[in-house]
KOLSERO-283285 format. One line per 2 residues: number of its first residue (from 1); their letters; for each residue x, y, z of N, C-alpha, C. Coordinates in Angstrom, 3 decimals. Each point is the difference from the previous one (the first is absolute). Layout:
// residues N
NUM) a) X:Y:Z:X:Y:Z:X:Y:Z  ...
This chain:
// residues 257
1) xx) 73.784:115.792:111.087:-1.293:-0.039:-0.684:0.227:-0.340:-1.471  -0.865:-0.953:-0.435:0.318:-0.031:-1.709:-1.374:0.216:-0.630
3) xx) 1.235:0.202:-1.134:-1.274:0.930:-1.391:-0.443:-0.618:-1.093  -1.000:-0.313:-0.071:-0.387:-1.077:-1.115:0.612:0.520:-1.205
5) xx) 0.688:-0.727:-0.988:0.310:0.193:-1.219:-1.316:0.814:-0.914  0.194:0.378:-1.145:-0.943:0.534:-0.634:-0.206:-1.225:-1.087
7) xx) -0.936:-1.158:-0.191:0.471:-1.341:-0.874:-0.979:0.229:-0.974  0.477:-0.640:-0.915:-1.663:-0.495:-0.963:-1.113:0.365:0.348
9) xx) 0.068:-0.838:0.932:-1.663:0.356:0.961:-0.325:1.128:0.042  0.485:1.071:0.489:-0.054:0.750:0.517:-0.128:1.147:-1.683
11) xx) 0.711:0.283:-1.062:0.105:0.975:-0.736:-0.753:-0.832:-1.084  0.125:-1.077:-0.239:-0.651:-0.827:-1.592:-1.242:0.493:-0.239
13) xx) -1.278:0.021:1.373:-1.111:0.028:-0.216:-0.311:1.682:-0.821  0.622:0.654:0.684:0.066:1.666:-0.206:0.281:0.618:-1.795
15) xx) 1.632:-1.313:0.016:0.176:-0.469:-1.110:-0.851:0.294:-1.610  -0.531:-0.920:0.691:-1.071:-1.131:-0.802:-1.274:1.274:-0.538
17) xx) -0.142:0.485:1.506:-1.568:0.750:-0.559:0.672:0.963:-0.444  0.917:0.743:-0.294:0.216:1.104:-0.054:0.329:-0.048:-2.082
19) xx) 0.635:-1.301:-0.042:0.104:0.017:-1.480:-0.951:-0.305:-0.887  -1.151:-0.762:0.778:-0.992:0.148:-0.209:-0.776:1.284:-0.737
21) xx) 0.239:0.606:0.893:-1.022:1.626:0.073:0.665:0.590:-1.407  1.784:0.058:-0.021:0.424:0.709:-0.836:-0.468:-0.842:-1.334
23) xx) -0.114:-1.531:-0.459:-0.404:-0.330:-0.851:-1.291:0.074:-0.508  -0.697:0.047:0.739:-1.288:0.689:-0.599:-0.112:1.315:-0.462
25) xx) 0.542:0.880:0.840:0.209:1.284:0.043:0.581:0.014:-1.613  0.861:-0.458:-0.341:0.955:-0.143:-1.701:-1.260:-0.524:-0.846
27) xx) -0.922:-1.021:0.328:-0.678:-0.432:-0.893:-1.492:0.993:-0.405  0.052:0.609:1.480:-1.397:1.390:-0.584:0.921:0.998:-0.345
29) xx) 1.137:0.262:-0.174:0.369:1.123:-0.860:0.173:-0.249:-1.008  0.220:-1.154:-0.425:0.323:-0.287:-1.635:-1.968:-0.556:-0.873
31) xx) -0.885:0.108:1.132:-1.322:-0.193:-0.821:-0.771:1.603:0.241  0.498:0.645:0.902:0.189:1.393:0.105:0.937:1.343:-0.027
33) xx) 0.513:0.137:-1.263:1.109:0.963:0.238:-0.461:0.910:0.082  -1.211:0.553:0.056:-0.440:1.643:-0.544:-0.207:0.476:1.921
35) xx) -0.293:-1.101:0.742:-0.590:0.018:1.345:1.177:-0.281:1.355  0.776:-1.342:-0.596:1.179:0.102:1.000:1.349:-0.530:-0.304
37) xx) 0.775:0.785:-0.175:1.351:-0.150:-0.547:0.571:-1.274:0.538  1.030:-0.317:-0.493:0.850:-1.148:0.257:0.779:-0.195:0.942
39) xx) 0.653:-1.102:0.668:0.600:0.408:1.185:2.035:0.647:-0.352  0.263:-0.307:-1.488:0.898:0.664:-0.210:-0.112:1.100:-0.306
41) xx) -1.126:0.934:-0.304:-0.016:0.973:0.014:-0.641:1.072:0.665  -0.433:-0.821:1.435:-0.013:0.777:0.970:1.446:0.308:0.891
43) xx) 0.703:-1.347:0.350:0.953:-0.041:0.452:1.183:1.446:-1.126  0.101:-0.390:-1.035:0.642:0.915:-0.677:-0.474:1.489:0.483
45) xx) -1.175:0.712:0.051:-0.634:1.193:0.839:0.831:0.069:1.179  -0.501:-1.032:0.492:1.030:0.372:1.289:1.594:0.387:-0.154
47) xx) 0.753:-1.186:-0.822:1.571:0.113:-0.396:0.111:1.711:-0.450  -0.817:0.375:-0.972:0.393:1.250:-0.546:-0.557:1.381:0.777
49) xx) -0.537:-0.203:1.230:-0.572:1.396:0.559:0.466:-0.264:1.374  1.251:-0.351:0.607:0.007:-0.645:1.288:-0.088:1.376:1.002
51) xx) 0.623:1.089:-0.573:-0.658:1.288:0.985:-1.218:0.199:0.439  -0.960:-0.139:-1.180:-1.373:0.583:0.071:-0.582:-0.833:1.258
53) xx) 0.220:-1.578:-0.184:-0.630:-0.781:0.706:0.397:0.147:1.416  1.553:0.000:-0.063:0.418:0.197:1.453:-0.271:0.974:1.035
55) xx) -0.180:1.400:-0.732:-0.493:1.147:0.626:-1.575:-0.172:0.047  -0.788:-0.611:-0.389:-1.515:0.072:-0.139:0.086:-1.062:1.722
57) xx) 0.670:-1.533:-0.336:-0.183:-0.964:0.818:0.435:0.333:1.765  1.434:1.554:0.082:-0.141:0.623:1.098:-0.703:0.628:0.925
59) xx) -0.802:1.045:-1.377:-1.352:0.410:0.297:-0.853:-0.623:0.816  -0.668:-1.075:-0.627:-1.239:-0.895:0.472:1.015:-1.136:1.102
61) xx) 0.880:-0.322:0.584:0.712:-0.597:0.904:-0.427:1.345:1.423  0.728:1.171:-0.388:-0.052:0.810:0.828:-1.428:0.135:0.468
63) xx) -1.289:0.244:-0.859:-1.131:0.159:0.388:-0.224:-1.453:0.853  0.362:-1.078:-0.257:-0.371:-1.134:0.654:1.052:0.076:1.286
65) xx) 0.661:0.144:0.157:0.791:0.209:1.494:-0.233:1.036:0.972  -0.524:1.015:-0.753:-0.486:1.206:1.167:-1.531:-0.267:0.184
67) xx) -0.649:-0.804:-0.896:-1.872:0.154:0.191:0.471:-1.488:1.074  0.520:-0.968:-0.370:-0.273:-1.408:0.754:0.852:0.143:1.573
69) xx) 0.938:0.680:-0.033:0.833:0.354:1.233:-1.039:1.098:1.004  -0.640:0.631:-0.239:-0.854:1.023:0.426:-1.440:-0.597:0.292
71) xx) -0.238:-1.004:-0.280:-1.065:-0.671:-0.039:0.284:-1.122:1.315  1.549:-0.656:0.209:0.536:-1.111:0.442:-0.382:1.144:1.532
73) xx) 0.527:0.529:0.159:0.378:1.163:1.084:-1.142:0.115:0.604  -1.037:0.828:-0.869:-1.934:0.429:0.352:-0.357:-0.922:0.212
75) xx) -0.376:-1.443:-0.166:-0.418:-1.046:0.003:0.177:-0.900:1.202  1.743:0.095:-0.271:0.235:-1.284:1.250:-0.505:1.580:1.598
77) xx) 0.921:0.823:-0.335:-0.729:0.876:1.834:-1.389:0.126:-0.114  -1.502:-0.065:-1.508:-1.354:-0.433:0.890:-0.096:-1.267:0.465
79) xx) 0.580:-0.788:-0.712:0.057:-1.431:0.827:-0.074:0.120:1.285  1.713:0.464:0.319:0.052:-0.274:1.625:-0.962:1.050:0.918
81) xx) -0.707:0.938:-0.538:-1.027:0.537:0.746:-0.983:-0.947:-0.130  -0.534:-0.437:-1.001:-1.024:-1.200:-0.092:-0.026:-0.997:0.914
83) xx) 1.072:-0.419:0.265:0.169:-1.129:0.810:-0.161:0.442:1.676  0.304:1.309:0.046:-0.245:0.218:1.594:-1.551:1.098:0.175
85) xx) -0.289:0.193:-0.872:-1.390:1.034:-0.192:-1.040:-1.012:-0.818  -0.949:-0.378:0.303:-1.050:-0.860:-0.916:-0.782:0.849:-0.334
87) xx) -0.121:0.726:0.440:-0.803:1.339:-0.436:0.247:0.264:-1.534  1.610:0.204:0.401:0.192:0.689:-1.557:-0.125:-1.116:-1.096
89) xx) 0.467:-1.114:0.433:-0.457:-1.335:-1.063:-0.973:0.338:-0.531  -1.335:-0.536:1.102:-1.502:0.419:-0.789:-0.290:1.346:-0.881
91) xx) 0.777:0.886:0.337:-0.266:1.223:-0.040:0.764:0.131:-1.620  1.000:-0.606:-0.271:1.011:0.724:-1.196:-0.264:-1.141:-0.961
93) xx) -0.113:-1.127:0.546:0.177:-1.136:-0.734:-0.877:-0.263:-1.607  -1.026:-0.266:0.558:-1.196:0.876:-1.488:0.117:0.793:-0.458
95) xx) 0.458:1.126:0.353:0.797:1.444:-1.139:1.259:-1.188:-0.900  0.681:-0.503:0.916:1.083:-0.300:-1.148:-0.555:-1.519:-0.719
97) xx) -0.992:-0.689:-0.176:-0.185:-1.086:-0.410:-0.502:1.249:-0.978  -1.474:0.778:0.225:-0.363:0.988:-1.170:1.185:0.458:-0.851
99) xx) 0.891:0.390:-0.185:0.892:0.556:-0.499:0.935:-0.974:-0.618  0.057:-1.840:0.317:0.892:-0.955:-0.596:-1.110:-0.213:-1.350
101) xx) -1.140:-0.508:0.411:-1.196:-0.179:-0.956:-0.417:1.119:-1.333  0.490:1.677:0.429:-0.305:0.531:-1.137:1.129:0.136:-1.101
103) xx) -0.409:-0.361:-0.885:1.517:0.361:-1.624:0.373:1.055:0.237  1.758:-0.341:-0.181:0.402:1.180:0.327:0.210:1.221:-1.019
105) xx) -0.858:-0.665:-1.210:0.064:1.299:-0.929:-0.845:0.491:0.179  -1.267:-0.648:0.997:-1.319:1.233:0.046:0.826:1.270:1.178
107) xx) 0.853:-0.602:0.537:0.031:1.230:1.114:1.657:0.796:-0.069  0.978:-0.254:-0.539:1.758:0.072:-0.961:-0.409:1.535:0.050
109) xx) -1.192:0.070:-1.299:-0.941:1.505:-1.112:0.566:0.922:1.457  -0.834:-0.089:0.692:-0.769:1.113:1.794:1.878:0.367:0.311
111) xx) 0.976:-0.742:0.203:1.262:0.161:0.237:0.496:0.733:-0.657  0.161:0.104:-1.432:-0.062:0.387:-1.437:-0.146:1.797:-0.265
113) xx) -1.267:0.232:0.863:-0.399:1.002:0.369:0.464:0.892:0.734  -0.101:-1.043:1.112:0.818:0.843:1.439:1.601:0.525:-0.095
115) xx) 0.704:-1.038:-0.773:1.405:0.333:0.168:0.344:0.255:-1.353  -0.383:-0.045:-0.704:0.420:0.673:-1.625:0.699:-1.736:-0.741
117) xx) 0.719:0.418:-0.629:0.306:-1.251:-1.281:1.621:-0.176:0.628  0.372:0.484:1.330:1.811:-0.032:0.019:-0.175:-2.154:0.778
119) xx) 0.791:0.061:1.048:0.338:-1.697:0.773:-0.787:0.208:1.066  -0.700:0.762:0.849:-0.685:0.010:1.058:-0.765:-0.577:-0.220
121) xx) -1.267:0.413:-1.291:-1.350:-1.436:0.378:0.794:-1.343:-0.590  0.973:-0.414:-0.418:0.578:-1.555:-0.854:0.485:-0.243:1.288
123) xx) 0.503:0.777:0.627:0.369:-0.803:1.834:-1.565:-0.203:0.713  0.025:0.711:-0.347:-1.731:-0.267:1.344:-0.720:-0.801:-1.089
125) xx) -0.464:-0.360:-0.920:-0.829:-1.368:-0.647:0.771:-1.094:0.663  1.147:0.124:-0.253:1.007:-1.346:0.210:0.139:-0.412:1.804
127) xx) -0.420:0.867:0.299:-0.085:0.204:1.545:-1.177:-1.039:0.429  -1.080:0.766:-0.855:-1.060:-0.667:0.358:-0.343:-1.235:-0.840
129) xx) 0.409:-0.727:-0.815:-0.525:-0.978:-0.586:0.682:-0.872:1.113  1.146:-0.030:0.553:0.842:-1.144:0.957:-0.224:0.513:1.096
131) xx) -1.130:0.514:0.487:-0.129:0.594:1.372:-0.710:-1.518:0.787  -1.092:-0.265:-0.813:-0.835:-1.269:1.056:0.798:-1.217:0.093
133) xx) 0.491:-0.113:-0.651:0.884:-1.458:-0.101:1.187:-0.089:1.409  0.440:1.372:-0.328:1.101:0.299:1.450:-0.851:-0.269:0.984
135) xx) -1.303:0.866:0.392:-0.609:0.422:1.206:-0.536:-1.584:0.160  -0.679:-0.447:-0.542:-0.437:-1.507:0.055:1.060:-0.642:0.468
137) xx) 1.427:-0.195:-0.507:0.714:-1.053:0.632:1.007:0.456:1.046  0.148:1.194:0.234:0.662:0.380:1.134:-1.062:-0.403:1.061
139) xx) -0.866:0.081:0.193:-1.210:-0.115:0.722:0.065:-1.130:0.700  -0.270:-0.916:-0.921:0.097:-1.194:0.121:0.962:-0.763:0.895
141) xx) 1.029:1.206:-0.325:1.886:-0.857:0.245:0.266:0.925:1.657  -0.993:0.625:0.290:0.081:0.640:1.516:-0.753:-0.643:0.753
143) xx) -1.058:-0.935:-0.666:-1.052:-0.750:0.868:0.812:-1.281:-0.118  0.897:-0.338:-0.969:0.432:-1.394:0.305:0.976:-0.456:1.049
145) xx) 0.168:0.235:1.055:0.738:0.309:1.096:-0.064:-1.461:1.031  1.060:-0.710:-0.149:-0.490:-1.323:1.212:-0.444:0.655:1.102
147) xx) -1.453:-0.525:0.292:-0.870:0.582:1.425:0.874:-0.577:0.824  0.776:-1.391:0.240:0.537:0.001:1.295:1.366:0.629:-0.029
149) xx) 0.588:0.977:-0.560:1.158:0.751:0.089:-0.649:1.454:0.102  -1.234:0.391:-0.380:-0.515:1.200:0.405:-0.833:-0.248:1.706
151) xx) -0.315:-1.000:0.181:-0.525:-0.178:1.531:1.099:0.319:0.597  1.474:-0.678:-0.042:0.987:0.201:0.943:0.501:1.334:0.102
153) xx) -0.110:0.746:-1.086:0.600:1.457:-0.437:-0.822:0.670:0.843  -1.578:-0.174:-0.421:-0.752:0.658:1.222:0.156:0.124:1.500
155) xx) 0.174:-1.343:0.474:-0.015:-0.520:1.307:1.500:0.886:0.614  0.848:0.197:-0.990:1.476:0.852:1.116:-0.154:1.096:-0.927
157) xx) -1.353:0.305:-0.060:-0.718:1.795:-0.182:0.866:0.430:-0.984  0.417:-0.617:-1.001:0.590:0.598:-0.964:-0.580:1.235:-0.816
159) xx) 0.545:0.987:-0.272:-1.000:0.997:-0.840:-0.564:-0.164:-1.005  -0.859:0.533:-0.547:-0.598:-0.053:-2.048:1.261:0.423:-0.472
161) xx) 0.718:1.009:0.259:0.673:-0.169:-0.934:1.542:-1.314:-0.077  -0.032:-0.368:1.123:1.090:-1.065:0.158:-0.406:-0.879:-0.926
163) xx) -1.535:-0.754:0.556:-1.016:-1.122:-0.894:0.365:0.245:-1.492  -0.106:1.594:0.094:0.057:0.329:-1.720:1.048:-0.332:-0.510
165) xx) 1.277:0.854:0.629:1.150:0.036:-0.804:0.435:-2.006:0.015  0.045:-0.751:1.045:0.507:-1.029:-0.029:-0.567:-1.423:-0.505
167) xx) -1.616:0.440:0.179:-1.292:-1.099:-0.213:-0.316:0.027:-1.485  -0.890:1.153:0.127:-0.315:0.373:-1.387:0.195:0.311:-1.164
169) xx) 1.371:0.492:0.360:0.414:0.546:-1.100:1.075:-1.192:-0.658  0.591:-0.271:0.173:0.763:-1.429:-0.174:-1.427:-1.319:-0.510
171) xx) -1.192:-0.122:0.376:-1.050:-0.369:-0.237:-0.362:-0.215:-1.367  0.004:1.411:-0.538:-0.528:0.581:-1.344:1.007:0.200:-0.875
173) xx) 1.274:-0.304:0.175:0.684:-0.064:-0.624:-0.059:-0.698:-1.565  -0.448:-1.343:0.273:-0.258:-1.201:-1.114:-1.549:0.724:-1.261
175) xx) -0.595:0.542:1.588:-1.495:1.242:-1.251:0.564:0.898:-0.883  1.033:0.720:0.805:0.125:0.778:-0.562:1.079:0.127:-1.085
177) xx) 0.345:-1.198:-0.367:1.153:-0.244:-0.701:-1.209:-0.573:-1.730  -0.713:-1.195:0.819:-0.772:-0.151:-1.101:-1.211:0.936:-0.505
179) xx) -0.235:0.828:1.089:-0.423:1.293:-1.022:0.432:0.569:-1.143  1.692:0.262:0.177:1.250:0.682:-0.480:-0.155:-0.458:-1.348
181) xx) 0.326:-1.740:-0.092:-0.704:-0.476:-1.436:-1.071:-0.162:-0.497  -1.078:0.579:0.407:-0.839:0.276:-0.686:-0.218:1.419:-0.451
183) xx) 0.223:0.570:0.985:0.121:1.460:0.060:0.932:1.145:-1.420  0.697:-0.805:0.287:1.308:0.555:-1.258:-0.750:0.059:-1.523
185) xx) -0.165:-1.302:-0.361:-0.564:0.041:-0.991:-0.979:0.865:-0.659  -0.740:0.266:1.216:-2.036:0.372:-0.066:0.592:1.749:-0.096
187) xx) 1.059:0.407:0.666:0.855:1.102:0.158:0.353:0.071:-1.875  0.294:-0.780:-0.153:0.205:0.541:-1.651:-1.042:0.062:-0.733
189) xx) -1.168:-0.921:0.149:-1.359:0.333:-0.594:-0.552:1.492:0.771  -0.084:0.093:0.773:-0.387:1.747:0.564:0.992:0.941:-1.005
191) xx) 1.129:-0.403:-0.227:0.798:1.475:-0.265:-0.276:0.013:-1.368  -0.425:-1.194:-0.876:-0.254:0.567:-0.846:-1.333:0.148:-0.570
193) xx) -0.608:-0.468:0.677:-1.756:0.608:-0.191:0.190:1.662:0.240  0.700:0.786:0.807:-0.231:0.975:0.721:0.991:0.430:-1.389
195) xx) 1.235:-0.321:-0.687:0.695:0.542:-0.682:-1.188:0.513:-1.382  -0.810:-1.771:-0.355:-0.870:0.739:-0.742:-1.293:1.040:0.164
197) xx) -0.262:0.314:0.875:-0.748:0.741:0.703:0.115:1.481:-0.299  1.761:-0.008:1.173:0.635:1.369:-0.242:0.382:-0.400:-1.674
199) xx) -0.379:0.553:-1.134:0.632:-0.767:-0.914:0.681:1.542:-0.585  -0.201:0.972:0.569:0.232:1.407:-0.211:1.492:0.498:0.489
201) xx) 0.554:-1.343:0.676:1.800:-0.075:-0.041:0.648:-1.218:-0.737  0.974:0.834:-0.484:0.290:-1.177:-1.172:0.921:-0.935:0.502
203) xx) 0.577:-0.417:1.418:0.974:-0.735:0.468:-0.878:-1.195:0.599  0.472:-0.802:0.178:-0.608:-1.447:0.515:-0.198:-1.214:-1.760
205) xx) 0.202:-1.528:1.017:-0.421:-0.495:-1.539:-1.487:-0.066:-0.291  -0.854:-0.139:1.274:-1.495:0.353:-0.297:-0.059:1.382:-1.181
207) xx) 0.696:0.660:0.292:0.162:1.404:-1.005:0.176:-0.434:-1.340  0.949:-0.832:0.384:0.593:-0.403:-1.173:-0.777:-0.328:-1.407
209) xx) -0.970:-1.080:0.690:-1.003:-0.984:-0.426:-1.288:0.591:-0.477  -0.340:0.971:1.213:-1.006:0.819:-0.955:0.183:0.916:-0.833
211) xx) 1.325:0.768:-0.277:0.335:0.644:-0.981:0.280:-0.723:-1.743  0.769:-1.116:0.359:0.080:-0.766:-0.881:-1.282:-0.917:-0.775
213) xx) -1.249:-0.099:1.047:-1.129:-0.566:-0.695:-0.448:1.155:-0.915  -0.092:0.760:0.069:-0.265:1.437:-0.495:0.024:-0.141:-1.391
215) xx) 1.598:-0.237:-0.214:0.541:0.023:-0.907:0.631:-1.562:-0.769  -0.875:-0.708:0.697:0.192:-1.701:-0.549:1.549:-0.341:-0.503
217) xx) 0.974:0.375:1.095:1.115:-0.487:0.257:-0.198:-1.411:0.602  -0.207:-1.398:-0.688:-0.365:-1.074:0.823:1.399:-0.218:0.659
219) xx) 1.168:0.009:-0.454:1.227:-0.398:0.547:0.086:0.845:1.297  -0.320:1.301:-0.043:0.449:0.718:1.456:-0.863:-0.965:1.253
221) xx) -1.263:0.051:-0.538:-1.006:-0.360:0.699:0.661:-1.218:0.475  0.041:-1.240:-0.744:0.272:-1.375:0.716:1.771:0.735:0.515
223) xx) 0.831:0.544:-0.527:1.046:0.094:1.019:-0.243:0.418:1.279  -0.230:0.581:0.206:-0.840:1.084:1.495:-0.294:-1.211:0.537
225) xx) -1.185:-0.684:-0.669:-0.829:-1.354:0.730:1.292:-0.767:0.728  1.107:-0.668:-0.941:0.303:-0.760:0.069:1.162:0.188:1.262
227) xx) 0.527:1.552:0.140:0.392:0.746:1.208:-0.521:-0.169:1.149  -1.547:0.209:0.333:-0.583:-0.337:0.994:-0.104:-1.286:0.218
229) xx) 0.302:-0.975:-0.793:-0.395:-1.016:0.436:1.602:-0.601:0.756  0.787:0.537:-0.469:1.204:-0.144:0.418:0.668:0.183:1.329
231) xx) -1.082:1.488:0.263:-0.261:0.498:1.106:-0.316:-0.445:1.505  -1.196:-0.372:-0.712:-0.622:-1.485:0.637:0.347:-0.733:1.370
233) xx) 0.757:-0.980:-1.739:1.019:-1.116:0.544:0.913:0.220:0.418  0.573:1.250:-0.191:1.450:0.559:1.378:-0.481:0.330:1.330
235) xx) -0.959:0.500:-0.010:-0.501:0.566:1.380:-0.382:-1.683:0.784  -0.995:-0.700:-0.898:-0.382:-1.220:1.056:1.000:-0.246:0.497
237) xx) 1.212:-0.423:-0.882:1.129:-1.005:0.326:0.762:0.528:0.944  -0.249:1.572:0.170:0.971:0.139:0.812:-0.960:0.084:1.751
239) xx) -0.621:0.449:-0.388:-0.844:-0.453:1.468:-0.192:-1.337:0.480  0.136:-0.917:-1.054:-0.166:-1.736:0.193:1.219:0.081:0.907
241) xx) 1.491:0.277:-0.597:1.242:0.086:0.682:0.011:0.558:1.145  -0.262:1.161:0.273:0.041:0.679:1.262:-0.777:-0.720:0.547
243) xx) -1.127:-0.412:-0.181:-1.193:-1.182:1.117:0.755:-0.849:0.574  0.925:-0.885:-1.118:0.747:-1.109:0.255:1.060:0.713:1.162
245) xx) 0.559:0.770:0.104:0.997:0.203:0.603:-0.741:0.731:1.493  -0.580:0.508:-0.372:-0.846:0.758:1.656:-0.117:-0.896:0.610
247) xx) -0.952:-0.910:-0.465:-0.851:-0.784:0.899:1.253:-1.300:0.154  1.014:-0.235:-0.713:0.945:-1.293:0.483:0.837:0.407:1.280
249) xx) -0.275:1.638:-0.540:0.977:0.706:1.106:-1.194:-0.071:1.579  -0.641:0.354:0.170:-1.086:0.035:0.727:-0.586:-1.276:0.518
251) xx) 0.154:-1.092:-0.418:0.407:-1.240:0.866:1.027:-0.483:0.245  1.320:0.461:-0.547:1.327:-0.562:0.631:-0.123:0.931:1.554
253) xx) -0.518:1.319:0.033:0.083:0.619:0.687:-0.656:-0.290:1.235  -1.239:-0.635:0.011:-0.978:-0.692:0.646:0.346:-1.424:1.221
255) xx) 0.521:-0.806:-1.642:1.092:-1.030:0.559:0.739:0.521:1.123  1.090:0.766:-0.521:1.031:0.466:1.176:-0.563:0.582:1.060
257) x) -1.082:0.443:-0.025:-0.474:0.375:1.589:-0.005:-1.064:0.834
């Protein structure tokens, strides 16, 4: 099997916009210094506090791996009830479109309440902001099933769960992968809406950020920012990779049958 090089093509464009962003970014800090620092002296924030950031950026990683992993889990098993119960489709499905549609700072507060200011409600916001996106495309990726390889499965009475484990689930694989990148990300916007929320614990960089507006630290602020955004772009890329490799793996595998 071969692997496309990584060429010009491929990194220039990324390149391109990305120095972009930072050059503008240099040109409103120097017609705004009072509002947004420079990019050497955000970067310098970062150089000189590399603990603070690193222990804050564990924090809000951890809240995003236990709320989005816990969500991956709840999500994809209503799926596969969805798919064999229509009942519960009709039945659950509008609860969770209600619940993608409302901000999640009107409803973070109610969590806030229930579980005090510790990681329980920053897992459960984060839970739920990447909940519909999973349930939507796992869904999807259990109904996408070649009908004439599920007719034959039927026909030598194969079980639901055979259909499942061998049909379906291999099916949704490609959903549920491009959920993953979308998912990840939207996983760091939950943890830290919910960080500023709970803003009554001082760990997370959402913490970070609202402590520091407080006190018009602009450098903490865009460092934090510039963390998450970093964040980001590690998580896509690495789900882009694992996509690439599942699914190359998952038709060599196909092939060889």
């Amino acid at each position: 099997m071969s692997h496309r090089r990584l060429g010009p093509s491929v990194w220039l464009p990324a390149f391109v916009a990305f120095a972009v962003l930072g050059a503008l970014w240099q040109i409103l800090a120097e017609h705004n210094p009072d509002f947004i620092p420079s990019i050497p002296a955000t970067l310098a924030e970062l150089w000189d506090n590399p603990r603070l950031y690193g222990v804050n950026t564990l924090v809000t990683l951890r809240e995003v791996a236990v709320g989005t992993g816990a969500s991956f889990v709840v999500a994809s098993t209503l799926a596969v009830l969805m798919c064999h119960v229509r009942f519960l489709e009709r039945a659950l499905m509008p609860v969770a479109v209600v619940v993608n549609v409302t901000p999640v700072v009107s409803y973070a507060p109610v969590f806030v309440l229930l579980f005090g200011f510790g990681s329980t409600p920053r897992y459960v916001v984060t839970a739920i902001v990447v909940f519909f996106p999973i349930l939507v495309n796992a869904l999807a990726g259990l109904r996408s099933v070649d009908s004439d390889v599920l007719d034959v499965m039927q026909t030598v009475h194969a079980s639901r769960w055979e259909i499942l484990w061998r049909l379906r689930l291999p099916s949704s694989l490609p959903f549920l992968l491009a959920a993953a990148r979308v998912c990840l990300p939207l996983g760091v916007v939950g943890a830290v809406v919910a960080e500023f929320v709970a803003s009554g614990s001082s760990s997370g960089l959402g913490s970070m950020i609202f402590a520091a507006l407080e006190t018009s630290q602009k450098t903490v602020i865009y460092g934090a920012i510039l963390v998450l955004v970093l964040i980001g772009l590690v998580l896509t890329a690495v789900v882009a990779l694992l996509e690439r490799r599942l699914l190359a793996w998952r038709a060599g595998g196909a092939i060889g049958r």
